[in-house]
VEXMAR-230747 format. One line per 4 residues: number of its first residue (from 1); their letters; for each residue y, z, x of N, C-alpha, C, O. Coordinates in steps of 0.1 Angstrom, whole numbers, plus 5000, padded with zeros to 4 digits. Atoms other than C-alpha are relative to their C-alpha. Layout:
! VEXMAR-230747
NUM = A = Y:Z:X:Y:Z:X:Y:Z:X:Y:Z:X; ...
END
This chain:
! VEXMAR-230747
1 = XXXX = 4988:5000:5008:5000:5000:5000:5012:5000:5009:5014:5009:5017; 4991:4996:4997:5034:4991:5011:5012:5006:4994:5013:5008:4982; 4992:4990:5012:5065:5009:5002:5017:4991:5009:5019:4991:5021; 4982:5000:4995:5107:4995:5006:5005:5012:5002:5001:5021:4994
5 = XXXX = 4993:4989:4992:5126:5020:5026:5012:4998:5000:5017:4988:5003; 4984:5002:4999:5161:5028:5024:5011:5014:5009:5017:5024:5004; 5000:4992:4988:5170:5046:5062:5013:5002:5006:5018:4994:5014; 4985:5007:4988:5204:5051:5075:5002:5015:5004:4994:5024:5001
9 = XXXX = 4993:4985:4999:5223:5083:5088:5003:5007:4991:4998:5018:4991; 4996:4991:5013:5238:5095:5055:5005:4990:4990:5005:4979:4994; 4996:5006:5011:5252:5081:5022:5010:4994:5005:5013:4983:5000; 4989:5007:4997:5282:5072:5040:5002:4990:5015:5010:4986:5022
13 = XXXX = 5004:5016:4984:5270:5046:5068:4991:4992:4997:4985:4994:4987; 5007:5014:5005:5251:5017:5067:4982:5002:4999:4973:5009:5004; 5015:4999:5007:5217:5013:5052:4991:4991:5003:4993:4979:5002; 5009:5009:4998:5186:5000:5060:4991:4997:4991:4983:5007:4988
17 = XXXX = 5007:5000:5006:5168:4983:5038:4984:4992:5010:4984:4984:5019; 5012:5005:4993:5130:4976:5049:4987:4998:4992:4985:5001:4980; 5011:4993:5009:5096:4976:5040:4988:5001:5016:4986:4995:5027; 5012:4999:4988:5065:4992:5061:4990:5007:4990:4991:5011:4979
21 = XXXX = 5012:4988:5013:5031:5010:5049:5003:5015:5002:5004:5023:4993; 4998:4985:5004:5038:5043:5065:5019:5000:5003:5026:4993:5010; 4982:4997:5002:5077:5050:5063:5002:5009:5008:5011:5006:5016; 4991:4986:4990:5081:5087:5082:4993:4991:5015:5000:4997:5024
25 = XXXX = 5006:5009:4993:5060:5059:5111:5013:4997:5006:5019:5000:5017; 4989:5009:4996:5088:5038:5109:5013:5005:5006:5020:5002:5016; 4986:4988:4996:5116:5064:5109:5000:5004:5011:5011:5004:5017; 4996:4994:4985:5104:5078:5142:5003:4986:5007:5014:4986:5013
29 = XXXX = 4992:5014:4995:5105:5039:5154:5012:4997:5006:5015:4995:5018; 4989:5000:5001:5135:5036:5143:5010:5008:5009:5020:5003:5015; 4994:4989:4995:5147:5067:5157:5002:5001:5014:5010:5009:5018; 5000:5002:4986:5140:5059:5194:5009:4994:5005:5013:4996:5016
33 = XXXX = 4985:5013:4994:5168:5029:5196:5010:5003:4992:5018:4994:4990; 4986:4996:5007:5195:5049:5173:5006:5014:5005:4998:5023:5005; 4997:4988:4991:5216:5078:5191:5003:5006:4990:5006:5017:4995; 4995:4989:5010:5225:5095:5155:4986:4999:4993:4977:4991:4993
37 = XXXX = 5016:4994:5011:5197:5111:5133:4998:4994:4993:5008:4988:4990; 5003:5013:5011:5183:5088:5109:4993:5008:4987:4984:5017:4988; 5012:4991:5012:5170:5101:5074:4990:4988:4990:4988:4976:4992; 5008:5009:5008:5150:5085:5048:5007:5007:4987:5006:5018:4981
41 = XXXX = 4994:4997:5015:5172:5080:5016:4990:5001:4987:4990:5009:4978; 5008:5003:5010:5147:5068:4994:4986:4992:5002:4982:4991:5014; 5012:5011:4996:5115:5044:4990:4996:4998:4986:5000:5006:4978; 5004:5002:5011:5099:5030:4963:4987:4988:5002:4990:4978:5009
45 = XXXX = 5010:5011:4995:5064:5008:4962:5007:4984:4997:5014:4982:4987; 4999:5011:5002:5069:4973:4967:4998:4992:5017:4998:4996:5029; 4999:5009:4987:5066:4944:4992:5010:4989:5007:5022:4990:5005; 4991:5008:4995:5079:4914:5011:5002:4995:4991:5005:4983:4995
49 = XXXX = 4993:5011:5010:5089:4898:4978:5013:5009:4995:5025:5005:4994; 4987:4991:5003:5107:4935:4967:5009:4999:5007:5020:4999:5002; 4990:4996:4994:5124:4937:5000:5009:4985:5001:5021:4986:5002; 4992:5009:5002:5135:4902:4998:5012:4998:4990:5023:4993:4991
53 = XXXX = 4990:5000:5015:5149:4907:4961:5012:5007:5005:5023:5002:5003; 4990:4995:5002:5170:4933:4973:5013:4998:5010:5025:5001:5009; 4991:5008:4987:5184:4914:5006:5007:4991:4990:5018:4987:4995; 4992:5013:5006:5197:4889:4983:5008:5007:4983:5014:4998:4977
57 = XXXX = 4998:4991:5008:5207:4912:4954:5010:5010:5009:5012:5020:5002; 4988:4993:4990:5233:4930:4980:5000:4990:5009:5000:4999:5018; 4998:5007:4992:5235:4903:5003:5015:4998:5001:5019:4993:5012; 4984:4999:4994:5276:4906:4999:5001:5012:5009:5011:5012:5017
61 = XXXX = 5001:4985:4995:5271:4939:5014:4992:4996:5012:4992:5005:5021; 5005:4999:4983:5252:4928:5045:5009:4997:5014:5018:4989:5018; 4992:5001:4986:5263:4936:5078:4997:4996:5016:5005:4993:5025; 5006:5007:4994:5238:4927:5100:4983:5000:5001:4978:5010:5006
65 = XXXX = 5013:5001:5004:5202:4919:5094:4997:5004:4994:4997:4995:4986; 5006:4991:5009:5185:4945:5072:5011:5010:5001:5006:5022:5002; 4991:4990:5002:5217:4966:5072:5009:4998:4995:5016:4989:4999; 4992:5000:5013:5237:4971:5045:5011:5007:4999:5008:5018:5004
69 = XXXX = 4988:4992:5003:5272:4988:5036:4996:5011:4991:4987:5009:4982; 5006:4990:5015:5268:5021:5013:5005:4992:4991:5013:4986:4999; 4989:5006:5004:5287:5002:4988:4988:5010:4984:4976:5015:4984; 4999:4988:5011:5285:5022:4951:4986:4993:4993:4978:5003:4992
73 = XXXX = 5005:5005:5007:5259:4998:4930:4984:5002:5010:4973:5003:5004; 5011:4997:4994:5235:5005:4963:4994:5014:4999:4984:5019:4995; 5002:4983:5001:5236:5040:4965:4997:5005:4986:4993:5017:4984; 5002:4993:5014:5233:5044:4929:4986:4992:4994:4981:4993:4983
77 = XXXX = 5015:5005:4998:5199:5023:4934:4989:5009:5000:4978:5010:4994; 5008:4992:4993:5188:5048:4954:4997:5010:4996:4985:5012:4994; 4994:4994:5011:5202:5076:4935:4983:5005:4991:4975:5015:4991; 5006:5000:5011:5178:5068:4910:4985:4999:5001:4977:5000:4992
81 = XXXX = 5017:5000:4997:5145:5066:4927:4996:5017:5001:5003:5027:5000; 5007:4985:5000:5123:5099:4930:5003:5003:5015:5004:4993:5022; 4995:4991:4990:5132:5121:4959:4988:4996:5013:4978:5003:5012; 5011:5006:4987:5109:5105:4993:4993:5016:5001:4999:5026:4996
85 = XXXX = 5011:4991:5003:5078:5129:4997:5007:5005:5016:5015:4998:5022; 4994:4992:4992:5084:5156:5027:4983:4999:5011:4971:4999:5010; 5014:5001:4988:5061:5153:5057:4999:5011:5004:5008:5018:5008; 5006:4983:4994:5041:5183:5067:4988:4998:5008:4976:4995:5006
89 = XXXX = 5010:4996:4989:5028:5188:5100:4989:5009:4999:4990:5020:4993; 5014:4992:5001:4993:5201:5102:5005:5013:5014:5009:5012:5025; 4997:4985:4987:4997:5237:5121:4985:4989:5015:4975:4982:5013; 5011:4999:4988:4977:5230:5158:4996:5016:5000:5004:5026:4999
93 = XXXX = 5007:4992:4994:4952:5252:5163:5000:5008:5013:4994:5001:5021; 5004:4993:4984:4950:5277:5197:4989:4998:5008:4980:5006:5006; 5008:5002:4997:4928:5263:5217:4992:4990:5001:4998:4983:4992; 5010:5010:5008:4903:5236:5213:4992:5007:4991:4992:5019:4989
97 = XXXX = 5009:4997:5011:4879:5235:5188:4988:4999:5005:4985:4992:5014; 5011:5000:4997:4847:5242:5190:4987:4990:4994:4982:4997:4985; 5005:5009:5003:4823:5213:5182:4982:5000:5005:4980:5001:5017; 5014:4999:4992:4780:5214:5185:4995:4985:5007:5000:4974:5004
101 = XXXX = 5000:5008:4990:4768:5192:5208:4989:4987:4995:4977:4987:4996; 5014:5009:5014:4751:5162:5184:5003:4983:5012:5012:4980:5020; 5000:5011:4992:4741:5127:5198:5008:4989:5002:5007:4982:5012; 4988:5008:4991:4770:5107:5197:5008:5007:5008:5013:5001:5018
105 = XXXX = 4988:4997:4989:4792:5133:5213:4993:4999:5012:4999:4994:5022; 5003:5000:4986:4766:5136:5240:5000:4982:5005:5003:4981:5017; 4999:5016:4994:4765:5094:5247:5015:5001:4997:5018:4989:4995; 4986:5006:4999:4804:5095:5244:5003:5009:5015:5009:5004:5025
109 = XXXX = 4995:4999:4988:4806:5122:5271:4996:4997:5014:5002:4999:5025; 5011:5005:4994:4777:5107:5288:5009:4987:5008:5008:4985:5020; 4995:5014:4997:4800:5073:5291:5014:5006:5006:5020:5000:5015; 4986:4996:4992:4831:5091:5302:5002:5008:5009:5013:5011:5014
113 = XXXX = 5008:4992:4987:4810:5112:5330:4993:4990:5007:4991:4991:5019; 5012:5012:4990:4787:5083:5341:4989:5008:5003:4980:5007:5012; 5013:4994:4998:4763:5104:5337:4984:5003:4985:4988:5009:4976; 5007:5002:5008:4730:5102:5313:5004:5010:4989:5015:5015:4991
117 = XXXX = 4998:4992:5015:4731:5121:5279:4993:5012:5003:4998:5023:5000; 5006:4987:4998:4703:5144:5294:5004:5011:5004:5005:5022:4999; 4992:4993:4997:4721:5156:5318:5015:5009:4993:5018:5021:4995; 4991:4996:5014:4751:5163:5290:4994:5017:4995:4999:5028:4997
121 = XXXX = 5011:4997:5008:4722:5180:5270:4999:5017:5009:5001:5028:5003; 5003:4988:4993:4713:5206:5301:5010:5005:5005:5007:5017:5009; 4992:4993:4996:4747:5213:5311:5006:5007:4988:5013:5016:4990; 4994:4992:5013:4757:5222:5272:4989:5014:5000:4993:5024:4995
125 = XXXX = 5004:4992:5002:4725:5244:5276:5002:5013:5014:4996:5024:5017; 4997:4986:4986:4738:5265:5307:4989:4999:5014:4986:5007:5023; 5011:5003:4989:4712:5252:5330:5008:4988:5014:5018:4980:5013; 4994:5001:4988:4718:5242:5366:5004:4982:5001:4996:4974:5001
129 = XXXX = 5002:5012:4998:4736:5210:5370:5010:4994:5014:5012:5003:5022; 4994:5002:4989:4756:5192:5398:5015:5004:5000:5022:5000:4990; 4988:4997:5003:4790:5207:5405:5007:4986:4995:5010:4985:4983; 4991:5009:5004:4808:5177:5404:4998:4994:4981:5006:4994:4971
133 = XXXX = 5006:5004:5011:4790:5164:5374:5008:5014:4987:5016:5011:4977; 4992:4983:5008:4801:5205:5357:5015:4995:4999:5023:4998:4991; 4981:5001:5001:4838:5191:5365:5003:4988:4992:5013:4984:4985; 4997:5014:5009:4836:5161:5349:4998:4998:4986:5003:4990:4979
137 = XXXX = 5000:4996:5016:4822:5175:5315:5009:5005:5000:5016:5001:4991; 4988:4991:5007:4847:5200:5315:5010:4993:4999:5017:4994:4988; 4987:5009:5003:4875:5177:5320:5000:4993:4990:5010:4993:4983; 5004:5009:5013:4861:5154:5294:5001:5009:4989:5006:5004:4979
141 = XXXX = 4999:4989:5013:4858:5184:5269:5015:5002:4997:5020:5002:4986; 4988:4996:5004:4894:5193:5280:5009:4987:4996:5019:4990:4990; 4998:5007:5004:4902:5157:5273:5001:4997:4983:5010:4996:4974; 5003:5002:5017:4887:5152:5240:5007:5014:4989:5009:5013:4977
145 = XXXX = 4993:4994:5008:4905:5186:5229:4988:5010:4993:4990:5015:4982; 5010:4995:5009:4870:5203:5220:4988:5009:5016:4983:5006:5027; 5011:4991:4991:4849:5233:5235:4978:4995:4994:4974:4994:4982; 5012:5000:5003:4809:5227:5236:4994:5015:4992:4997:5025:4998
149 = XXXX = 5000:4989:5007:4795:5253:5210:4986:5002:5011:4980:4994:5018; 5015:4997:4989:4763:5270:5230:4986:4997:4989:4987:4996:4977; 5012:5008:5008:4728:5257:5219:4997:5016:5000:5000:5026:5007; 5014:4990:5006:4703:5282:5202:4989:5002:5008:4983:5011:5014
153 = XXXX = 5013:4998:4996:4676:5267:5213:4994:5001:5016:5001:5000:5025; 5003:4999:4985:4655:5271:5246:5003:4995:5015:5004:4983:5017; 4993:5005:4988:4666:5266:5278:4989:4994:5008:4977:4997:5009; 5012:5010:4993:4653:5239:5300:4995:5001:5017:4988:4994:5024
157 = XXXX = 5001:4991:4982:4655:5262:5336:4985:4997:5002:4976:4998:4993; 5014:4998:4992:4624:5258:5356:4997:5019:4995:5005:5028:4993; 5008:4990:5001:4601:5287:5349:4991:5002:5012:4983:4994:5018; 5009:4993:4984:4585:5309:5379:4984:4998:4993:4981:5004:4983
161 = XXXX = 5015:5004:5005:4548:5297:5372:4985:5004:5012:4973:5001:5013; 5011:4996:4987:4536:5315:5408:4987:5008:4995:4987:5009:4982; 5013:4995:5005:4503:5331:5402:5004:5012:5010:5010:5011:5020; 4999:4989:4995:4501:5369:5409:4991:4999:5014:4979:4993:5014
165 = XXXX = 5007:4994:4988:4492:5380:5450:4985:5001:5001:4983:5013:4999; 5012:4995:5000:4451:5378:5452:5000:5015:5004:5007:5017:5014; 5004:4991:4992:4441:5412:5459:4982:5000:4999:4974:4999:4990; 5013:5004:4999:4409:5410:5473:4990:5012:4993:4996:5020:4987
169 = XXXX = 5006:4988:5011:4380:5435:5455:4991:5007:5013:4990:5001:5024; 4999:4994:4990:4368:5459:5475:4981:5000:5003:4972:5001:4995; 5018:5000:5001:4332:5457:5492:4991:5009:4999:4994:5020:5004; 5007:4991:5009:4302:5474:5476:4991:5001:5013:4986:5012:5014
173 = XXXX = 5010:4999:4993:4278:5467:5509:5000:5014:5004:5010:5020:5003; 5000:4990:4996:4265:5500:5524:4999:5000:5014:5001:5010:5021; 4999:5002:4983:4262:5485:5558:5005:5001:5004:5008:4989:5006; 4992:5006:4991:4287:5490:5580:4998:4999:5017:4987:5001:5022
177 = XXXX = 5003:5002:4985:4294:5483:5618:5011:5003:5005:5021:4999:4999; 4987:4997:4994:4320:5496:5641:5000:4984:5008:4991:4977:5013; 4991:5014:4996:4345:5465:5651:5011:5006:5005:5015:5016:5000; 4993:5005:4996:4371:5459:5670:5014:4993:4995:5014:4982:5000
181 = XXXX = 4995:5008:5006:4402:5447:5650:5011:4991:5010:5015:4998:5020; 4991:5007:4993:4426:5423:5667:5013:5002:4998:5021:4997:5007; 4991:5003:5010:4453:5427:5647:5008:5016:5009:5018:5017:5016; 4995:4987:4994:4456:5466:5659:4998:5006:5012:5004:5016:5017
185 = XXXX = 5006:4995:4989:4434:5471:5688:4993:5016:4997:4991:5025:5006; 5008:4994:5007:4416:5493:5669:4990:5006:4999:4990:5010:5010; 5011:5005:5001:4381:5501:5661:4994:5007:4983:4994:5018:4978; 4998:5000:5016:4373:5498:5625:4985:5001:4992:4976:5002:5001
189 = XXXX = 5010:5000:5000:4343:5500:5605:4998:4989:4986:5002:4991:4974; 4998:5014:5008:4337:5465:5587:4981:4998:4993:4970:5001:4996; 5014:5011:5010:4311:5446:5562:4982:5000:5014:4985:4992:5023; 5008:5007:4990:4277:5443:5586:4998:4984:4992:4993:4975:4999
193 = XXXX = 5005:5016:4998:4273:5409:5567:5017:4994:4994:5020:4989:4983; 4989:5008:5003:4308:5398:5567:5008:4993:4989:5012:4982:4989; 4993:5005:5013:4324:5396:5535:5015:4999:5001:5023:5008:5004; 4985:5007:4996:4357:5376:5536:5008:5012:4995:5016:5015:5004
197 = XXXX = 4992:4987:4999:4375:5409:5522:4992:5013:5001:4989:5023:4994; 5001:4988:4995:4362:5429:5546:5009:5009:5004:5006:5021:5007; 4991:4995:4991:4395:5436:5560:5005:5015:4988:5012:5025:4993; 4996:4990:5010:4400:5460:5524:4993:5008:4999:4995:5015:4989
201 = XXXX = 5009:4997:4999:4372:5477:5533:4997:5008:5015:4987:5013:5018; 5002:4994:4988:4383:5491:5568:5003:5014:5003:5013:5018:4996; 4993:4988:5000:4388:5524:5580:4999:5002:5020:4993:4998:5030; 4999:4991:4984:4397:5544:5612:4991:5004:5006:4985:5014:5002
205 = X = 5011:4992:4991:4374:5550:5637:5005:5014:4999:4999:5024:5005
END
């Protein structure tokens, strides 16, 4: 939907008539190449055939291009339309926002890290990833304006999978033999038929 616009400084300076879809858009536009405040008098829907009608319908009143004199028959145009709607800024938030970590965001931050999705994936779950790689999500997070929320589910860390220390079982033979140990210089009293943990099995001469 477009809408004619009627922009100038005040009722008593020259007037723009126009047409655009968003109007408070234009206004700021506008507002970059004019050193006095610009307001928005009025608006009403119509298009390039409305804003035509009204270029030629005040066209004694033009002054240059789409700008018009207040002259009394304009303003009392204007006058008569409904009051232009008031633009209201969305409050910002403190902070980013917090967002969970679903499969497009991870292939968007994936593409703006060079780095796979997986990796994405294990660094939103707190598991070990390459520093540089850690700086380049975060920057990308602080880019896009959004914190990773923390996953639930399990973490993908290496798990210690060592097997407990053999302790050898202790031997039942009743034979023994005084030995020699090397280890202590010793003389010990070991396995007579040599059972591989005989060494659990020694005692002090």
């Amino acid at each position: 939907m477009s809408w004619v616009y009627f922009i100038s400084e005040g009722w008593e300076h020259p007037i723009k008539i126009g047409k655009a879809a968003n109007v408070p858009q234009r206004l700021r536009e506008l507002q970059v190449s004019s050193p006095a405040k610009l307001i928005i008098l009025g608006q009403m829907p119509g298009g390039r055939d409305h804003e035509h009608a009204l270029h030629v319908r005040f066209r004694e009143h033009r002054l240059n291009g789409e700008w018009f004199s207040p002259a009394p028959s304009l303003t009392a145009l204007i006058r008569s339309l409904p009051p232009p709607p008031v633009e209201t800024k969305t409050p910002r938030t403190k902070g980013p926002r917090e967002e969970p970590l679903t499969g497009m965001l991870a292939v968007k931050l994936s593409a703006m890290t060079l780095c796979c999705p997986a990796t994405v994936r294990h660094w939103a779950r707190g598991d070990n990833v390459n520093c540089y790689t850690r700086i380049r999500l975060e920057r990308a997070c602080k880019k896009l304006g959004i914190r990773i929320a923390p996953e639930r589910g399990p973490s993908s860390r290496p798990v210690d999978v060592r097997l407990p220390r053999h302790e050898p079982k202790p031997c039942t033979h009743e034979t023994r033999v005084i030995a020699k140990d090397n280890a202590t210089g010793r003389h010990v009293l070991v396995c007579a038929r040599g059972c591989d943990d005989e060494r659990a099995q020694r005692l002090q001469a």
